[in-house]
C-alpha positions in Angstrom: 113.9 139.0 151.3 117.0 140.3 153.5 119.1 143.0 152.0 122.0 141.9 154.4 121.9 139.0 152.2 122.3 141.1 149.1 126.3 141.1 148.6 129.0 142.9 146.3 129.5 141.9 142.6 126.0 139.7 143.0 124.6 139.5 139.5 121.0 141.5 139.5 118.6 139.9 136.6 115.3 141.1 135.8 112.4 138.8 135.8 112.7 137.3 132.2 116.5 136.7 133.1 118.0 139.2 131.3 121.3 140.9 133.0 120.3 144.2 134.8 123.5 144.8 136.0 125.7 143.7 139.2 125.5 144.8 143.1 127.9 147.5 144.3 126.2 147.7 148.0 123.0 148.4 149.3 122.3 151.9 151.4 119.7 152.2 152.5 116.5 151.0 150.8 118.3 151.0 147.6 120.6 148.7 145.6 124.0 151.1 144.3 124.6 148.9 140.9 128.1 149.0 140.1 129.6 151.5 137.2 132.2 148.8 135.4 129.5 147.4 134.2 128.1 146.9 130.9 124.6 146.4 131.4 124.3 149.3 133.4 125.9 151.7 130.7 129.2 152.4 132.7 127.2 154.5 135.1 126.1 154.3 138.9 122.7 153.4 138.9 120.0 153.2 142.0 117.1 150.4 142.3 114.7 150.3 144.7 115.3 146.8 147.4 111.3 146.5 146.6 112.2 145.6 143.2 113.6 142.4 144.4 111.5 139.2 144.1 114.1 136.9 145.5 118.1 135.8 145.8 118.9 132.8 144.4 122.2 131.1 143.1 124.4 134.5 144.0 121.6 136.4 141.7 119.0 138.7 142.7 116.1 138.7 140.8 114.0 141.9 140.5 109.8 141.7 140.0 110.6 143.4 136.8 111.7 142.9 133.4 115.3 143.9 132.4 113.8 146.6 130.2 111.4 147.8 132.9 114.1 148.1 135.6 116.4 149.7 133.2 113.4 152.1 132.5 112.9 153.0 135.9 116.1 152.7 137.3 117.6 156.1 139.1 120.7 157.2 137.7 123.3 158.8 140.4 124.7 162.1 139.9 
């Protein structure tokens, strides 16, 4: 997996294919999920680029479940 290949507004599913939420950037070893988003609760949300199984279809799918991601995910201050 390249995270240069990890692009704005790119969809972010969790294993079982359930909307995690959508790609503001990447910095560092994290994924920035955007806030005008629904999925992630109108907030700024971190995940982990080890979360990420593969990239496919302008999608990047996560080694998690939705649930689990949203579980874990950091929330930015």
């Amino acid at each position: 997996m390249q995270a240069e290949n990890i692009r704005e507004h790119m969809e972010v599913i969790g294993s079982d294919g359930g909307h995690v939420g959508r790609v503001d950037h990447v910095q560092g070893a994290e994924i920035e999920l955007a806030k005008l988003d629904l999925g992630g609760g109108f907030k700024h949300h971190l995940i982990p680029l080890s979360w990420v199984d593969q990239i496919e279809d302008d999608k990047v799918r996560l080694n998690l479940t939705k649930d689990a991601a949203k579980a874990a995910w950091r929330e930015k201050h």
